[in-house]
C-alpha angles and dihedrals in degrees: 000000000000095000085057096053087044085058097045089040087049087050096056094047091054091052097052099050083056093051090045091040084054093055097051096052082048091060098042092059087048106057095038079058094044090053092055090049107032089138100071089031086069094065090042115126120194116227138169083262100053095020101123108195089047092080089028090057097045089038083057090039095057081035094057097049 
C-alpha cells in the first residue's frame, strides 16, 4: 500500500518537472526571440487569446491532478 502511493507520488513529481522543464525551454526560446524583435513587442498587448501562460497554466493544472 505505501509503496503504491510512493509510485504514484513519484509519478506525479516526474510529471510535473517535465512539465516545468517544458516551460522553461519554452521561455528560453521565447526571450532569445523577444530580444531580436523588442520593437513590435512595445506595442504588444497581452490578451485571453495570446496570453501564453493562460493554456500553460491550465495544461500543468490538469497535468498535476
Amino acid at each position: 500500500m505505501i509503496l503504491q502511493k510512493l509510485k504514484q507520488v513519484q509519478v506525479r513529481n516526474e510529471k510535473i518537472i517535465r512539465g516545468v522543464m517544458h516551460s522553461a525551454s519554452l521561455n528560453i526560446t521565447k526571450n532569445s526571440h523577444d530580444k531580436q524583435s523588442t520593437q513590435g513587442m512595445k506595442n504588444y498587448i497581452p490578451t485571453r487569446q495570446n496570453a501564453p501562460n493562460s493554456s500553460r497554466a491550465a495544461f500543468m493544472q490538469s497535468e498535476n491532478t
